[in-house]
C-alpha positions in Angstrom: 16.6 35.7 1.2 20.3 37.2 1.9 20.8 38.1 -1.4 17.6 39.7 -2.4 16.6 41.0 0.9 13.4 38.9 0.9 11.8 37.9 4.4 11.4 34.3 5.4 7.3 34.5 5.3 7.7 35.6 1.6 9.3 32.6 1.0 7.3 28.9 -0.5 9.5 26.1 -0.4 7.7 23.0 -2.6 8.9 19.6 -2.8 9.6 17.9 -5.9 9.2 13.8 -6.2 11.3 11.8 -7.9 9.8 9.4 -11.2 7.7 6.5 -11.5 10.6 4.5 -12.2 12.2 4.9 -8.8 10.8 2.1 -7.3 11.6 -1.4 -5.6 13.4 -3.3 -8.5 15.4 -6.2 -8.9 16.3 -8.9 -5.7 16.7 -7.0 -2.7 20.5 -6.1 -1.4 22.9 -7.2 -3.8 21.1 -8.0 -7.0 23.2 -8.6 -9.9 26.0 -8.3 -7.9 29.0 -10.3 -6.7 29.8 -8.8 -3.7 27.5 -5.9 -1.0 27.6 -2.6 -2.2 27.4 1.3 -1.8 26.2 4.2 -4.3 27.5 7.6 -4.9 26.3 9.6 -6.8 28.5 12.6 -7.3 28.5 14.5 -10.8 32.3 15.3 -10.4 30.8 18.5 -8.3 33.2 19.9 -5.5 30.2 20.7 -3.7 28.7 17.0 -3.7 31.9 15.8 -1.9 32.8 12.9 -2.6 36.7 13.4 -1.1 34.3 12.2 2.3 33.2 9.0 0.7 36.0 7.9 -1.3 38.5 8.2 2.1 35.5 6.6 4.4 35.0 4.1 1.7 39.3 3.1 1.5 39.0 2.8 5.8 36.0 0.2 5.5 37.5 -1.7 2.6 40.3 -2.8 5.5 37.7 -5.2 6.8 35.0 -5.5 4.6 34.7 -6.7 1.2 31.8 -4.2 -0.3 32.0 -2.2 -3.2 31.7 1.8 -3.5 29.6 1.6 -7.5 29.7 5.3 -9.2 26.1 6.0 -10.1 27.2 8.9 -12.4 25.9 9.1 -16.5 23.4 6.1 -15.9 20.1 6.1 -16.8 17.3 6.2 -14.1 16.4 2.7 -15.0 19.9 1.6 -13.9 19.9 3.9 -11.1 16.6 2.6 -9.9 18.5 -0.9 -9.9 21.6 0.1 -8.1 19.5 1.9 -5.5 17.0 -1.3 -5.1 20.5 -3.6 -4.3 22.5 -1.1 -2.5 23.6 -1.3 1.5 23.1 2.0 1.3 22.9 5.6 -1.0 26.2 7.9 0.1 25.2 11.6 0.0 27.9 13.9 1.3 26.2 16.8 -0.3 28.1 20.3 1.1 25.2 21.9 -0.4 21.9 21.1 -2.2 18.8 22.9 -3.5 16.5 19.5 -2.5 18.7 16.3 -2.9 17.1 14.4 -5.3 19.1 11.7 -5.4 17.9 10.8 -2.0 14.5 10.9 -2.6 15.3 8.2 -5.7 17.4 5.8 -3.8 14.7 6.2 -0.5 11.6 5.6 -3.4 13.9 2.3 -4.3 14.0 1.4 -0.9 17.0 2.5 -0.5 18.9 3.1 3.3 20.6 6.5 3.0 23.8 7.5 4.6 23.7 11.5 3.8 25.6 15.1 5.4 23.1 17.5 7.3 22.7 19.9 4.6 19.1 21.2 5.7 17.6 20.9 1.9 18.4 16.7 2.5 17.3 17.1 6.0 14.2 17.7 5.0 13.9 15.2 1.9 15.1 12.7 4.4 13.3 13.5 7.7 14.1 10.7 10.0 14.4 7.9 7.6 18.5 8.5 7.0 21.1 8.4 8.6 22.6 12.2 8.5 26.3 12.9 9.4 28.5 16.1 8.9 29.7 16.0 5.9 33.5 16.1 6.6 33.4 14.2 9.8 35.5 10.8 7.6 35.1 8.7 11.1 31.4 9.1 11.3 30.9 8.0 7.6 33.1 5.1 8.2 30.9 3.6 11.2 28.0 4.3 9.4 29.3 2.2 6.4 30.8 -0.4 8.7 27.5 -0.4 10.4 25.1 -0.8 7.1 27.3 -4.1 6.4 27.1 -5.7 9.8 24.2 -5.0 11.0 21.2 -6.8 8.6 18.4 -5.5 11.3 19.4 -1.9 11.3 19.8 -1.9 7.4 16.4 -3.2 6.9 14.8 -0.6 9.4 16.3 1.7 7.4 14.6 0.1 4.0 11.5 0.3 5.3 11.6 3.7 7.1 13.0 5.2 3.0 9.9 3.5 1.7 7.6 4.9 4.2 9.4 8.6 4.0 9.2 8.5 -0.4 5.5 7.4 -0.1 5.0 11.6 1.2 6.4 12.5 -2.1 4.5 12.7 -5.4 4.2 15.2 -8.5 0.3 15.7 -7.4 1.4 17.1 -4.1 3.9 19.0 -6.2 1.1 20.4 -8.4 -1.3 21.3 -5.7 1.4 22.9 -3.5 2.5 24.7 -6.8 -0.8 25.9 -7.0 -1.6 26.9 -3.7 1.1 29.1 -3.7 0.3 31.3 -6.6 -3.4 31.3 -5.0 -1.6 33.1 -2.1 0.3 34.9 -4.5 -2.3 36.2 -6.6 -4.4 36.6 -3.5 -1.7 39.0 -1.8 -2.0 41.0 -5.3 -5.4 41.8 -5.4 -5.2 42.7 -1.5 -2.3 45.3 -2.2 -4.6 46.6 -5.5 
């Protein structure tokens, strides 16, 4: 809109889903696994900051024994099993055009621990747990929180389930479509 000068009622956000295979998998928390465990998934992007996680992550290793797993160059089948067995997705996004990645891990069941970049915002609606993305001391409760706390954690399973279930690629297609009706519509109107 800045850039191009184009006015906010011009403008048709639609919401992608995330695939098929993003979906409860494995044996709940932990599967596979020797000890709990956190996903980031960070592409070695500046902007997906994971400088946040990785000095959060070194504070809760002081008194918890979890791991911080890389989710980085796996395929979505292994994704969709991290996410399934993970305390939690980490998404300390500085930026993002929708934030994918939490719609997978929440589709997995997934709890998400994410910044409050307004595309995740509104992937993640209430379901997450959304922090600023440089504020180190909030990400560190947050973790600490996900470990100790087994009721909270599981609210938050079940609140990603419930949130991913709004997503799907038909929704996609009909909101696709309904927004080249308008456009086609405001054509003809102008002609």
């Amino acid at each position: 809109m800045e850039r191009f000068g184009i006015p906010a009622a011009d403008i048709a956000a639609t919401p992608l889903a995330a695939a098929p295979c993003f979906k409860p998998c494995g044996h709940g928390p932990g599967a596979g696994r020797d000890r709990p465990y956190f996903v980031l998934v960070a592409k070695a992007n500046p902007r997906k900051n994971a400088a946040t996680v990785e000095a959060a992550y070194g504070e809760v290793m002081r008194h918890h024994d979890a791991e911080l797993v890389i989710g980085d160059g796996r395929s979505d089948a292994e994704l969709a099993l991290l996410y399934s067995g993970a305390m939690a997705l980490l998404f300390p996004s500085l930026y993002e055009g929708f934030g994918l990645p939490v719609l997978e891990a929440m589709q997995c069941g997934s709890p998400v621990i994410a910044s409050r970049d307004p595309a995740v915002m509104e992937v993640a609606g209430d379901a997450a747990v959304l922090l600023d993305a440089g504020d180190i001391g909030a990400w560190v409760e947050a973790m600490r929180k996900m470990i100790a706390d087994r009721e909270w954690r599981e609210g938050f399973r079940q609140r990603s389930l419930a949130r991913a279930a709004g997503f799907s690629w038909e929704r996609t297609a009909r909101l696709t479509r309904e927004v080249y009706g308008e456009a086609i519509a405001r054509f003809h109107h102008k002609g």
